[in-house]
VMD Tcl script that builds the backbone (N, CA, C; Angstrom):
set m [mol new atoms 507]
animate dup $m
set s [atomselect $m all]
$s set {name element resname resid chain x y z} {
  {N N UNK 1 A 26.725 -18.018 -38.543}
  {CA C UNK 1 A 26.105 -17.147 -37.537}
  {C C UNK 1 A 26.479 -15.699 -37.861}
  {N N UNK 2 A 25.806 -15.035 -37.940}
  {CA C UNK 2 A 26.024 -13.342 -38.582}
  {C C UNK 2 A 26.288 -12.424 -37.413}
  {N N UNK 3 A 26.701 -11.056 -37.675}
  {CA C UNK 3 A 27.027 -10.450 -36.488}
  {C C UNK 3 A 25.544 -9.961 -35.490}
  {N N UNK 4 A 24.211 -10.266 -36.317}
  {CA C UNK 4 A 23.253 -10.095 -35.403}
  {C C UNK 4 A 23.329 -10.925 -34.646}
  {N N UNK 5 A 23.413 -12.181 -34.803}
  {CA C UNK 5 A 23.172 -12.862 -33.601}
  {C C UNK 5 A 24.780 -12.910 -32.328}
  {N N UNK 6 A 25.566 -12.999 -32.929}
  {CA C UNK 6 A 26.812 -12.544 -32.038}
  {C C UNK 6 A 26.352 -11.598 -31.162}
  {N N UNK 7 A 26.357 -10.114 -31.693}
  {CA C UNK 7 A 26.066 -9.282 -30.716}
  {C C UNK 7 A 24.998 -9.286 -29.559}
  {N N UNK 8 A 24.002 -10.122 -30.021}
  {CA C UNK 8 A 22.916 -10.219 -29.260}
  {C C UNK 8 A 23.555 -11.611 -28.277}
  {N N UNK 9 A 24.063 -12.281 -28.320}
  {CA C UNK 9 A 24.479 -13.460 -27.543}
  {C C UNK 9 A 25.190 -12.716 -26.811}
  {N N UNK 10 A 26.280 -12.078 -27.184}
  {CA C UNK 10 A 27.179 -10.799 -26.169}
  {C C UNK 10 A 26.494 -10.219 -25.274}
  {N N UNK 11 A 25.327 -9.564 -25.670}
  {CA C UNK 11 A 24.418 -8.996 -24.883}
  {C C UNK 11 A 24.013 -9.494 -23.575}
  {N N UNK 12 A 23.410 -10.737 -24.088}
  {CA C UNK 12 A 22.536 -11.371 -23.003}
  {C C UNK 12 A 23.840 -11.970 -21.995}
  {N N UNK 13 A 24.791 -12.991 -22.853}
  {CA C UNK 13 A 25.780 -12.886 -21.434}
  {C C UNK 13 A 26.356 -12.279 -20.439}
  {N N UNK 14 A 26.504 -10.858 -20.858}
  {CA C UNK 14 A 26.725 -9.601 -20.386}
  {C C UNK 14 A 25.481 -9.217 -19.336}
  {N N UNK 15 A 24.563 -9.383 -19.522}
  {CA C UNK 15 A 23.327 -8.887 -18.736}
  {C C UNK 15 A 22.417 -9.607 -18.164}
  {N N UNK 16 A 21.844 -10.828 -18.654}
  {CA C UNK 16 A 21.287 -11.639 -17.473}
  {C C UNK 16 A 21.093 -11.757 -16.676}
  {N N UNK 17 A 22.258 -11.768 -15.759}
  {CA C UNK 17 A 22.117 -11.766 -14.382}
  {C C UNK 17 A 21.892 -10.060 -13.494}
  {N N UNK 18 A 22.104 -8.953 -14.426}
  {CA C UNK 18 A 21.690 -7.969 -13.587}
  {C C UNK 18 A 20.264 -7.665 -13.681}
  {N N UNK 19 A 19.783 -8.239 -14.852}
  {CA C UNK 19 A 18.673 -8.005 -15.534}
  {C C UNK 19 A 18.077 -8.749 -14.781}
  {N N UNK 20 A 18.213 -10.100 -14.733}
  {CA C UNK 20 A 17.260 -10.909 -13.158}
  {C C UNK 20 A 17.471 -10.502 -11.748}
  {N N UNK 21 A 18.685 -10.052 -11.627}
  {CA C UNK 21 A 18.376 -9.651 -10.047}
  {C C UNK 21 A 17.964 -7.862 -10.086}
  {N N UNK 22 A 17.989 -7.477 -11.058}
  {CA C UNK 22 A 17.042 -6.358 -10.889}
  {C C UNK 22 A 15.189 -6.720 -11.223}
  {N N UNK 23 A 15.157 -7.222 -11.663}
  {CA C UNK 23 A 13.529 -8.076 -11.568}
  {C C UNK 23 A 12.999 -8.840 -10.627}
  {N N UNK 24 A 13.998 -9.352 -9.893}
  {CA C UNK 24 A 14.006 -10.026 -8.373}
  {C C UNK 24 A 13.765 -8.999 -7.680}
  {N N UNK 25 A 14.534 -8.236 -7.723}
  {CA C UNK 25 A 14.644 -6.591 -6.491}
  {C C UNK 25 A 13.337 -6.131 -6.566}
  {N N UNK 26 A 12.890 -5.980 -7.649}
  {CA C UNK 26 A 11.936 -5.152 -7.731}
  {C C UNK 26 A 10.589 -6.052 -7.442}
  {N N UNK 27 A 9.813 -7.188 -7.583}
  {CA C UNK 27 A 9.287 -7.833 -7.638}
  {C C UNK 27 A 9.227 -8.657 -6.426}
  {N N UNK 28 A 10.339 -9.238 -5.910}
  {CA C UNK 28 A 10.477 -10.172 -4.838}
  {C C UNK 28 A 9.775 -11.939 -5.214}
  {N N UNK 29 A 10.018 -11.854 -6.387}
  {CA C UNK 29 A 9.120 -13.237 -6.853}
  {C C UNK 29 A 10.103 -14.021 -7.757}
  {N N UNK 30 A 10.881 -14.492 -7.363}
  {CA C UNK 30 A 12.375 -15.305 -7.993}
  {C C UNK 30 A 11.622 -16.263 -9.442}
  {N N UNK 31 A 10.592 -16.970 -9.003}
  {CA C UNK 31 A 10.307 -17.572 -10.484}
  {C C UNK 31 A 9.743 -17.000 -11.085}
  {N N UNK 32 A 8.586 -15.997 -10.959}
  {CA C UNK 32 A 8.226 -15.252 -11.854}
  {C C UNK 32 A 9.600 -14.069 -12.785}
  {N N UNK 33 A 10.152 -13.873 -12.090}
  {CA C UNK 33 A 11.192 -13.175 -12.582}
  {C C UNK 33 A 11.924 -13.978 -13.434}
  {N N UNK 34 A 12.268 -15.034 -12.990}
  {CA C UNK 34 A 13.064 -15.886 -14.503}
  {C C UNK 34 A 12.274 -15.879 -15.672}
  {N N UNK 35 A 11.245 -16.534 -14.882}
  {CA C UNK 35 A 9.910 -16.345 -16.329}
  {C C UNK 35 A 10.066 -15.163 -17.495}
  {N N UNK 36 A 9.673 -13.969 -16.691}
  {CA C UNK 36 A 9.580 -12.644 -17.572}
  {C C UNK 36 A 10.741 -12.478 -17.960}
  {N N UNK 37 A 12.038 -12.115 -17.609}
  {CA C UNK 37 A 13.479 -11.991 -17.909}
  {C C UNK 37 A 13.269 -13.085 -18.750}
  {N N UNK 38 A 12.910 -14.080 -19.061}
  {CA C UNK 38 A 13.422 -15.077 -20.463}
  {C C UNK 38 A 12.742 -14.453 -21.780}
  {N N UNK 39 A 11.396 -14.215 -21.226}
  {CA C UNK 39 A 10.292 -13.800 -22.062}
  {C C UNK 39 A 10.851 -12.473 -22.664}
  {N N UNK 40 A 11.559 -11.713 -21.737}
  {CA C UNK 40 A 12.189 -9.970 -22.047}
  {C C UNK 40 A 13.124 -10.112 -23.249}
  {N N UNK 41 A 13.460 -11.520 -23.004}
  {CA C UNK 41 A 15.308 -10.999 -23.676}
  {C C UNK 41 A 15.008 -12.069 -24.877}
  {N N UNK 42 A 13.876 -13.010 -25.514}
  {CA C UNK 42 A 13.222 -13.324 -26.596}
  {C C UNK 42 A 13.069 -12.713 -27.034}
  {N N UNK 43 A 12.524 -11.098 -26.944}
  {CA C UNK 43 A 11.381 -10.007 -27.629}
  {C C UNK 43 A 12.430 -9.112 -27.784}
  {N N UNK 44 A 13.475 -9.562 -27.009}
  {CA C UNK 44 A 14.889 -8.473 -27.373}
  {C C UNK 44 A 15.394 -8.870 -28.471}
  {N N UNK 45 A 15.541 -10.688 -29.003}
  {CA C UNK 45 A 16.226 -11.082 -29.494}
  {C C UNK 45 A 15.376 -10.856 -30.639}
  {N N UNK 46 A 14.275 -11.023 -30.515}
  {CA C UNK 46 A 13.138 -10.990 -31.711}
  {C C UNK 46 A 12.995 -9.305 -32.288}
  {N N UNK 47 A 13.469 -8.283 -31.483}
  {CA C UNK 47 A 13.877 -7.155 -32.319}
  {C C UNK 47 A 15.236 -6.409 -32.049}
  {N N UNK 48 A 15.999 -6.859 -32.094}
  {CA C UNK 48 A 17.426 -6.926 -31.946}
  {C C UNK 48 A 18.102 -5.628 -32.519}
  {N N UNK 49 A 17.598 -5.606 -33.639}
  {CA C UNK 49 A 18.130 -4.374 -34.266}
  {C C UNK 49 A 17.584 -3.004 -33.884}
  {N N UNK 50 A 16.543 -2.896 -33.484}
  {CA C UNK 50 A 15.926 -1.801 -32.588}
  {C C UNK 50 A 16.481 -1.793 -30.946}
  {N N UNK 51 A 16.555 -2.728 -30.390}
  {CA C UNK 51 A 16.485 -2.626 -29.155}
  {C C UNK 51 A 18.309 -2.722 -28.966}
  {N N UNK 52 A 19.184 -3.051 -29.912}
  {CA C UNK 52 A 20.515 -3.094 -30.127}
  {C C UNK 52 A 20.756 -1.805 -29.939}
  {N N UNK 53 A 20.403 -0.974 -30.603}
  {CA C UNK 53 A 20.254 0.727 -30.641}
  {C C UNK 53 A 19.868 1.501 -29.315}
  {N N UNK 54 A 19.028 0.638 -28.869}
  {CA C UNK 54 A 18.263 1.435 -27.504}
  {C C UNK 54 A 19.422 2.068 -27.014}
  {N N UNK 55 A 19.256 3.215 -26.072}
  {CA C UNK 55 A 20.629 3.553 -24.964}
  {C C UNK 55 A 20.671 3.283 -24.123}
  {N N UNK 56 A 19.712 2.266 -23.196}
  {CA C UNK 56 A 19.961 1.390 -22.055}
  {C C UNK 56 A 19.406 -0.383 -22.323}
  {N N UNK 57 A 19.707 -0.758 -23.399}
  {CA C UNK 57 A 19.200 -2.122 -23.645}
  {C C UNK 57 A 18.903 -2.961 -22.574}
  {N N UNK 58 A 19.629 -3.031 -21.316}
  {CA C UNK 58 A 19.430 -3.643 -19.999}
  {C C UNK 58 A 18.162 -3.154 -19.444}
  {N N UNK 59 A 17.935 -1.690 -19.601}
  {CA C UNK 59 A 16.794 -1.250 -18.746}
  {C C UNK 59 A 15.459 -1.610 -19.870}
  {N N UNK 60 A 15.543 -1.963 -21.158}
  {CA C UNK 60 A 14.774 -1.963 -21.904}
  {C C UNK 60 A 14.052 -3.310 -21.720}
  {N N UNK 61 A 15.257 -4.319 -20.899}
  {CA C UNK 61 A 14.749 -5.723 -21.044}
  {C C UNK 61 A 13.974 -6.110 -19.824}
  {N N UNK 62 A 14.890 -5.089 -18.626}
  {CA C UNK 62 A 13.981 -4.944 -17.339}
  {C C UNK 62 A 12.075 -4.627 -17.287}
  {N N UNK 63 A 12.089 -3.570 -17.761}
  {CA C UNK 63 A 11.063 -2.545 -18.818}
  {C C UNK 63 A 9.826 -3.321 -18.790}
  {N N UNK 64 A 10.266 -4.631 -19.999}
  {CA C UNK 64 A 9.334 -5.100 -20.665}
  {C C UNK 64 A 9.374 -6.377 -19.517}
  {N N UNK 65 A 10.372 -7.068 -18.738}
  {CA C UNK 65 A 10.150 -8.321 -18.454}
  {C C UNK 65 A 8.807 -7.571 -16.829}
  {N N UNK 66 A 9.184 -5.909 -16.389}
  {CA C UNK 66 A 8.349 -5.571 -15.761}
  {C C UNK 66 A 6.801 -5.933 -15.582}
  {N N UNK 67 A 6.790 -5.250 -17.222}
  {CA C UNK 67 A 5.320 -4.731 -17.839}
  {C C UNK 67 A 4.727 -6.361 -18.191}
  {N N UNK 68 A 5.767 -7.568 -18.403}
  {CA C UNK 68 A 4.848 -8.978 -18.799}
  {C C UNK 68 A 4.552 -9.120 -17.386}
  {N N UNK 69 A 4.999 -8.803 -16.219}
  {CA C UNK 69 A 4.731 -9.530 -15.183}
  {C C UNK 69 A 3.722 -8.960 -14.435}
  {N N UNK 70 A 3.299 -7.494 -14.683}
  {CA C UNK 70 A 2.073 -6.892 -14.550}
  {C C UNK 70 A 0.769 -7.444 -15.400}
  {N N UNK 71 A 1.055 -7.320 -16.832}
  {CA C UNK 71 A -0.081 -8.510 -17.717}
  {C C UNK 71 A -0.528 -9.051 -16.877}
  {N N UNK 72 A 0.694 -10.282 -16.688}
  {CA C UNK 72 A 0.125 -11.312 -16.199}
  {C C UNK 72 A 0.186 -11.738 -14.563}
  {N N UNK 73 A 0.133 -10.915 -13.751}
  {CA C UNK 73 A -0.747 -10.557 -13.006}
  {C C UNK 73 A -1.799 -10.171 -13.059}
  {N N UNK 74 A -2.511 -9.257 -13.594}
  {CA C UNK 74 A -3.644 -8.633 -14.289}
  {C C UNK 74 A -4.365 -10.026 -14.767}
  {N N UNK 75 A -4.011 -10.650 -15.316}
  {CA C UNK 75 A -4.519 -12.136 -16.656}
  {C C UNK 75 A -5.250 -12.539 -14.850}
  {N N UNK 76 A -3.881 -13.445 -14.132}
  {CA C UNK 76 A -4.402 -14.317 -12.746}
  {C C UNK 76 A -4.886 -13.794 -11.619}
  {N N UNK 77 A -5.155 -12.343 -11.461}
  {CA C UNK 77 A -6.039 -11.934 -9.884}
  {C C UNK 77 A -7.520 -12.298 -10.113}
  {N N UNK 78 A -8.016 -12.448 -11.392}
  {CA C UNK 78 A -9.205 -12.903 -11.071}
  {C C UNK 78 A -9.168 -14.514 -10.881}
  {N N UNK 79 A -8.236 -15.009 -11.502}
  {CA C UNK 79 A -8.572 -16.749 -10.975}
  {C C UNK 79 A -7.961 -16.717 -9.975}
  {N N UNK 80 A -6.867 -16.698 -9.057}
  {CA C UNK 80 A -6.180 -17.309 -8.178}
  {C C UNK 80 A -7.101 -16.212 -7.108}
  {N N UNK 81 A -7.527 -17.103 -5.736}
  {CA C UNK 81 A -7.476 -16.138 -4.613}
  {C C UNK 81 A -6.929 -16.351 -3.658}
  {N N UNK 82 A -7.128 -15.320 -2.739}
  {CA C UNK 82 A -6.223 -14.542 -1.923}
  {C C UNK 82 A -5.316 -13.480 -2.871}
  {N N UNK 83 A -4.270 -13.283 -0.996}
  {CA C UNK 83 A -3.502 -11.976 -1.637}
  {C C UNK 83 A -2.335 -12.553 -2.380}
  {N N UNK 84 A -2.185 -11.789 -3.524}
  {CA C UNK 84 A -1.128 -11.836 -4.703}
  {C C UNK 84 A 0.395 -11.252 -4.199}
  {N N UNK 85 A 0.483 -10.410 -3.226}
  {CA C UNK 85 A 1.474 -9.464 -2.464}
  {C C UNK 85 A 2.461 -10.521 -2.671}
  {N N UNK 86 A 3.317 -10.954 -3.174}
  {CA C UNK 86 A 4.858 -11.908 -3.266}
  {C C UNK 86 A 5.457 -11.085 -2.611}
  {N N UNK 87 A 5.579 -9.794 -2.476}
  {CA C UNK 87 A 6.944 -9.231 -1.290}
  {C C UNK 87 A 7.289 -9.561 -1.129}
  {N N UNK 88 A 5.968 -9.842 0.833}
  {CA C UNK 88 A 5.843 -10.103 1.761}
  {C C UNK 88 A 6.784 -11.731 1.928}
  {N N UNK 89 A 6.403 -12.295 1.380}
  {CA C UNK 89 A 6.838 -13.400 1.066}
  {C C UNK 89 A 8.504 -13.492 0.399}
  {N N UNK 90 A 9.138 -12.822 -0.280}
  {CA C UNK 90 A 10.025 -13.017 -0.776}
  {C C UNK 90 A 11.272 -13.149 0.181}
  {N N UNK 91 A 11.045 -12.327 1.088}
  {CA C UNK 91 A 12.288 -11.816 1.796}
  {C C UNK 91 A 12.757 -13.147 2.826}
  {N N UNK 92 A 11.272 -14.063 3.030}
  {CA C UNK 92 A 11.935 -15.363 4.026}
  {C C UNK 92 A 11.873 -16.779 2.599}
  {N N UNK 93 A 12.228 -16.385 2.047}
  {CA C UNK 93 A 12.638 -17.749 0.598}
  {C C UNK 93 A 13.573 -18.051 1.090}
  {N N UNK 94 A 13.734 -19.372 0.807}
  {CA C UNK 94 A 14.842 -19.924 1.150}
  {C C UNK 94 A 16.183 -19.061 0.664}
  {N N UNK 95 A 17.589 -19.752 1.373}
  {CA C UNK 95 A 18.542 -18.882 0.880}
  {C C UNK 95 A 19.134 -19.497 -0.095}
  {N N UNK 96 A 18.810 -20.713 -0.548}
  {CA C UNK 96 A 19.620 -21.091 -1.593}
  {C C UNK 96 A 18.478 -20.934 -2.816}
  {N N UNK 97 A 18.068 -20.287 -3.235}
  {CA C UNK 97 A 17.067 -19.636 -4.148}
  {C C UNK 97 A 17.522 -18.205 -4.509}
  {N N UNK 98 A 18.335 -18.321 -5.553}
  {CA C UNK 98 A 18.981 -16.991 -6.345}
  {C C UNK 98 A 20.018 -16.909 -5.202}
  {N N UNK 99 A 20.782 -17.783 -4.637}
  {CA C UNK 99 A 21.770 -17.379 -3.176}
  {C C UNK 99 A 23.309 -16.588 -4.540}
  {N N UNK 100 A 23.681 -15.497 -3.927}
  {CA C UNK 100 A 24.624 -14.558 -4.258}
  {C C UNK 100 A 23.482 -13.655 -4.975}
  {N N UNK 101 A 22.324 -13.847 -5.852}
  {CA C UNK 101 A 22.106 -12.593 -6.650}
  {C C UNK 101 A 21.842 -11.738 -5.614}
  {N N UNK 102 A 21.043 -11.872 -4.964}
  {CA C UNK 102 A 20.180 -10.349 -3.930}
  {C C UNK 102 A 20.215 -11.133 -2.447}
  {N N UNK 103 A 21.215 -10.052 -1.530}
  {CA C UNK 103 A 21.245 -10.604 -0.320}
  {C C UNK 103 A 19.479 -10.411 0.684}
  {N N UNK 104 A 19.112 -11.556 1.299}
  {CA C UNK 104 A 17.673 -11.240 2.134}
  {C C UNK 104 A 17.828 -10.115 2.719}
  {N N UNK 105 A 18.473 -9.424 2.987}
  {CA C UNK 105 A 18.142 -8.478 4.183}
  {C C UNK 105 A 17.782 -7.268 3.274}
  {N N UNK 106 A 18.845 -7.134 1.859}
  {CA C UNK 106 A 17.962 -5.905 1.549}
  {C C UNK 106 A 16.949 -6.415 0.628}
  {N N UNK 107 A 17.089 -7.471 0.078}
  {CA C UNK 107 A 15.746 -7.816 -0.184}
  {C C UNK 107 A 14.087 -7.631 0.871}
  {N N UNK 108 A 14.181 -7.818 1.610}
  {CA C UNK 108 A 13.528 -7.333 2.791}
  {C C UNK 108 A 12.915 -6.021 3.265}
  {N N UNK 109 A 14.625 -5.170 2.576}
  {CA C UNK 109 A 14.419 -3.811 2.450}
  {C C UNK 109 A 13.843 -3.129 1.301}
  {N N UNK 110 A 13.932 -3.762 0.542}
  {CA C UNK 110 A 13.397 -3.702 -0.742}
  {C C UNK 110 A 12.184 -3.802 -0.716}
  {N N UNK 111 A 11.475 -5.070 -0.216}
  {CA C UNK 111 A 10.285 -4.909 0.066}
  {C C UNK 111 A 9.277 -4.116 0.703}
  {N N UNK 112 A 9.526 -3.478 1.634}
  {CA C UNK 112 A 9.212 -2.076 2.511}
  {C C UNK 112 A 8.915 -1.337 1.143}
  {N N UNK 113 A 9.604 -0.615 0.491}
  {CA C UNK 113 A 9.620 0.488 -0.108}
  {C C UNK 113 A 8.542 0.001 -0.854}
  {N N UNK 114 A 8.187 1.771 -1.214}
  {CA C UNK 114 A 7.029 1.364 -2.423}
  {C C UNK 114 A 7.166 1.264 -4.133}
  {N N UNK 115 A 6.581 0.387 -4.813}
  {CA C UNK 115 A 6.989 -0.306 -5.723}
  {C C UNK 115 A 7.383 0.760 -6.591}
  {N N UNK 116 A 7.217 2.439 -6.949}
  {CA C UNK 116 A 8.111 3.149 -7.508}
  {C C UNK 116 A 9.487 3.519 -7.277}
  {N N UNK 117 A 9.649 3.289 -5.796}
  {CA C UNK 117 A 10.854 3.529 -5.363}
  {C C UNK 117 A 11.611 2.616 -5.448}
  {N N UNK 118 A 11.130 1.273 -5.417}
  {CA C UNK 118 A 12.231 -0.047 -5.544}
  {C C UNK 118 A 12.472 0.171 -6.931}
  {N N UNK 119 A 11.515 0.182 -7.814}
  {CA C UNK 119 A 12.291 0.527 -9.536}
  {C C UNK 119 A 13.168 1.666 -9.582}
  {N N UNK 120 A 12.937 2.984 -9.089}
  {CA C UNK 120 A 14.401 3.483 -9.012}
  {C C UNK 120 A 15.154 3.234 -8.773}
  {N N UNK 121 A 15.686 2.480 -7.400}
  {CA C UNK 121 A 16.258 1.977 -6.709}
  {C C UNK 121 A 17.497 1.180 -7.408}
  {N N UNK 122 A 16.400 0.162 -8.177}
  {CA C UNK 122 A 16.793 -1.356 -8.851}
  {C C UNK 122 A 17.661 -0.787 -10.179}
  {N N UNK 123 A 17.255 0.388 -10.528}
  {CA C UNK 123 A 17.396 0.805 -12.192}
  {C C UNK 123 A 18.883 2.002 -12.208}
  {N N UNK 124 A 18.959 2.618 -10.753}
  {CA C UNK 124 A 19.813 3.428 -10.709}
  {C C UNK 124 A 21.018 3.002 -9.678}
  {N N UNK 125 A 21.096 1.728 -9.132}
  {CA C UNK 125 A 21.942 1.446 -8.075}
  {C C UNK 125 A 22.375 -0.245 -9.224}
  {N N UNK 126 A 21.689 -0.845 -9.431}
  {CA C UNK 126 A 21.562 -2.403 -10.187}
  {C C UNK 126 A 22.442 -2.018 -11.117}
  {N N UNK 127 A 21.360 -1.613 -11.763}
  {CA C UNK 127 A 21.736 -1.260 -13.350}
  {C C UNK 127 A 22.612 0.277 -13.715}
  {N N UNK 128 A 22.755 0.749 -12.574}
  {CA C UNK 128 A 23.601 1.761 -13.259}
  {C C UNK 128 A 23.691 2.538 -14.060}
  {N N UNK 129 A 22.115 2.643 -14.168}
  {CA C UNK 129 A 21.768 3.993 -15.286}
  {C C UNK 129 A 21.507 5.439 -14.384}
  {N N UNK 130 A 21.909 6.453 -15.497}
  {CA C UNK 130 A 22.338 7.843 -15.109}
  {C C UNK 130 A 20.695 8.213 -14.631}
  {N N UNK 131 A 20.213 9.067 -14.412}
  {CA C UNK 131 A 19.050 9.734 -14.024}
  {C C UNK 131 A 18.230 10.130 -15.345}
  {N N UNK 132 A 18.530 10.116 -16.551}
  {CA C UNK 132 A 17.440 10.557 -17.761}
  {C C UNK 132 A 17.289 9.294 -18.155}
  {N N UNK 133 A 18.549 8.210 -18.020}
  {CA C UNK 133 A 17.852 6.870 -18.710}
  {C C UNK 133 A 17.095 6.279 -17.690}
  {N N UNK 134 A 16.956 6.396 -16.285}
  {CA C UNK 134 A 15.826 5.436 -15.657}
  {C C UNK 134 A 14.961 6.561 -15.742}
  {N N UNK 135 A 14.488 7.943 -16.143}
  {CA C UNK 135 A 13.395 8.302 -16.194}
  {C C UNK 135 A 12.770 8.184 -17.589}
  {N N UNK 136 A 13.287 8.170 -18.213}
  {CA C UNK 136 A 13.224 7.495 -19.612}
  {C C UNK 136 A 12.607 5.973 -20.002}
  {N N UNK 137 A 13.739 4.805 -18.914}
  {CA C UNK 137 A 12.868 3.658 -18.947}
  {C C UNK 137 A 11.649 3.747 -17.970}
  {N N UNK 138 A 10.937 4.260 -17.215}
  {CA C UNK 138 A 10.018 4.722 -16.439}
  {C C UNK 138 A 9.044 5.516 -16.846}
  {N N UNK 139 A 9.095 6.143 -17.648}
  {CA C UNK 139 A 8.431 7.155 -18.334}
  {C C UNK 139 A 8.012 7.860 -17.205}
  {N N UNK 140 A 8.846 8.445 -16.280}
  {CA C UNK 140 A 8.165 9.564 -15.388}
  {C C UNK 140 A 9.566 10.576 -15.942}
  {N N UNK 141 A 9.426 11.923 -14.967}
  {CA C UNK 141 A 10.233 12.921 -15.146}
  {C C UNK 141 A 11.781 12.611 -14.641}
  {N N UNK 142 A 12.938 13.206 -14.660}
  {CA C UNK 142 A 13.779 12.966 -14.039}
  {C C UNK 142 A 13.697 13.340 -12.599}
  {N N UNK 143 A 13.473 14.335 -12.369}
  {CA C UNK 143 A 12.929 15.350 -11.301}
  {C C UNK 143 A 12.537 14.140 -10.140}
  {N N UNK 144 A 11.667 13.284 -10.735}
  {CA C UNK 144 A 10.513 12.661 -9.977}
  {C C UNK 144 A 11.526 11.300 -9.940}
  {N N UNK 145 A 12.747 11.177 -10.521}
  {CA C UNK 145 A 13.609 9.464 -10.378}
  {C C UNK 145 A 14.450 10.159 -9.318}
  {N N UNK 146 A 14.854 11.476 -9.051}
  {CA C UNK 146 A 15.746 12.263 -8.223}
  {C C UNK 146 A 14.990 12.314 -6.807}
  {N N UNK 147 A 13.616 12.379 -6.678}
  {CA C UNK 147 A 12.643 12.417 -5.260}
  {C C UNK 147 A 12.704 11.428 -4.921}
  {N N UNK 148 A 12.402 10.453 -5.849}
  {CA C UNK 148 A 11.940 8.936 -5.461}
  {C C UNK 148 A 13.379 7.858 -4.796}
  {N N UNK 149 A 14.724 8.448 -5.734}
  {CA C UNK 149 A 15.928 7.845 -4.705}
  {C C UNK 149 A 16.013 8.128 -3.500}
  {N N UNK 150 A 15.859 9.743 -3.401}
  {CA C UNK 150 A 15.985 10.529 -2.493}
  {C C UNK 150 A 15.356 9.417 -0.839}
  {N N UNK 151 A 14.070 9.445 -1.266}
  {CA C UNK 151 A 13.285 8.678 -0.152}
  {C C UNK 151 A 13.322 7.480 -0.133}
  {N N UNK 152 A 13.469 6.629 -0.897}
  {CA C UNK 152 A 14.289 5.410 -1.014}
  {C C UNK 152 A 15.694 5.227 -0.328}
  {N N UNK 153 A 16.552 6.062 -0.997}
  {CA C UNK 153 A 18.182 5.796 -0.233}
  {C C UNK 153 A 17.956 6.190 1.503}
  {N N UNK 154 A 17.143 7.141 2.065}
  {CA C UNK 154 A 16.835 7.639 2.976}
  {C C UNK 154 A 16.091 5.898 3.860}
  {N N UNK 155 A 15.276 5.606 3.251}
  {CA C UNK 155 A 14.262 4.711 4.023}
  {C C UNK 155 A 15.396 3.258 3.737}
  {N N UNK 156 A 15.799 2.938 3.187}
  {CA C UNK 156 A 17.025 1.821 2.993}
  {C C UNK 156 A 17.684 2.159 3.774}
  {N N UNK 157 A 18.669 3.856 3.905}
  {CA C UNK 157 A 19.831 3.723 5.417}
  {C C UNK 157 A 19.111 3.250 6.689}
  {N N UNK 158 A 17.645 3.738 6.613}
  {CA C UNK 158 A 17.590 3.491 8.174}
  {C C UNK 158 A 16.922 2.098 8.527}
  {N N UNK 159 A 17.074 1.454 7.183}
  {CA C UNK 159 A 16.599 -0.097 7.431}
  {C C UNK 159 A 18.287 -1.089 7.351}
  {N N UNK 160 A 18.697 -0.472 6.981}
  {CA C UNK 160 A 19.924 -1.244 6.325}
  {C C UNK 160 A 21.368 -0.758 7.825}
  {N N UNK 161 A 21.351 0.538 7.956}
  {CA C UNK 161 A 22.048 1.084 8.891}
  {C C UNK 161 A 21.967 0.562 10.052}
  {N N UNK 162 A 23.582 -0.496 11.243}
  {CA C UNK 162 A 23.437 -0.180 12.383}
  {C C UNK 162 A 22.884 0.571 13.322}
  {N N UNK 163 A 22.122 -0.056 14.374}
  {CA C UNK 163 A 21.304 1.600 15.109}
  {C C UNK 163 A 22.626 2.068 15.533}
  {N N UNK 164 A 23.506 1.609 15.965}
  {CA C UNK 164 A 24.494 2.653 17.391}
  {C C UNK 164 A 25.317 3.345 16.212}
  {N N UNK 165 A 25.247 3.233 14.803}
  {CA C UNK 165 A 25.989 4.368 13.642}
  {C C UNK 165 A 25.017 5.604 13.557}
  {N N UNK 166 A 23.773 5.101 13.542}
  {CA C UNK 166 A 23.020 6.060 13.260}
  {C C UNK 166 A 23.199 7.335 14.262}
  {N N UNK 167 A 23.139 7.135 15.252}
  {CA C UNK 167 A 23.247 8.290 16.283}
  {C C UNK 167 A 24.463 8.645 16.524}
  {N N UNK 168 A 25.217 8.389 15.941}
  {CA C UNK 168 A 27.281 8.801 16.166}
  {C C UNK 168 A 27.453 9.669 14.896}
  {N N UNK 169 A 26.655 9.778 14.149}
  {CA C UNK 169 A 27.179 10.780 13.125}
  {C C UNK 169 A 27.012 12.627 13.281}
}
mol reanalyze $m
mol bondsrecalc $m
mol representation Tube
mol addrep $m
């Protein structure tokens, strides 16, 4: 076994699980998210030496397991009908379904927000990237990952926040 594949096994043990419950967060769709997160971190493994290099390899795997799960959404709104919205739905899943990755309530809260703000959210609180690497994995400005917490962390306190704290400060 060579040090490519070592490092890349390091990798994925190391990240997996933030990498799925940041695809959970953002998504609210627990099997589709395993799905893409397997599919992410294949295409990681399948260019390893590029994406080894990346400067947020976690957000790179998020990124792409994102962008398969848009595809393929895109592929099934014309066959499946009705509404596609998983949110809505995510936040009353059972609790033993991903139980410790993402607690329901801010999952819940998560869901509220709008789907740019939960990827900040997911990418700068989850994953722990600085403000140029989630605007970077985002391809928007930094400027615009700095607004978008902004109203996010704002709309999360007052979903997430005791009412009788709120008015004592």
């Amino acid at each position: 076994m060579g040090p490519r594949r070592v490092d890349f096994a390091e990798f994925y043990a190391a990240s997996r699980d933030d990498c799925l419950r940041a695809v959970v967060a953002i998504t609210g769709d627990w099997a589709t998210a395993e799905d893409v997160v397997a599919e992410a971190f294949a295409r990681a493994w399948a260019s390893w030496r590029r994406v080894g290099r990346h400067p947020a390899p976690r957000a790179w795997v998020v990124r792409t397991a994102l962008n398969l799960g848009t595809s393929s959404w895109r592929r099934r709104r014309h066959e499946v009908p009705g509404n596609l919205d998983t949110l809505a739905t995510a936040a009353g899943a059972p609790a033993d379904v991903g139980a410790g990755l993402v607690d329901p309530q801010i999952m819940a809260a998560l869901a509220a927000l709008p789907e740019r703000q939960r990827q900040v959210i997911v990418l700068r609180v989850l994953l722990d990237l600085d403000t140029a690497a989630t605007a970077r994995a985002l391809g928007i400005a930094p400027g615009t990952v700095t607004a978008h917490l902004a109203r996010a962390a704002s709309a999360l306190r007052s979903q997430l926040a005791p009412r009788s704290s709120q008015g004592s400060q």
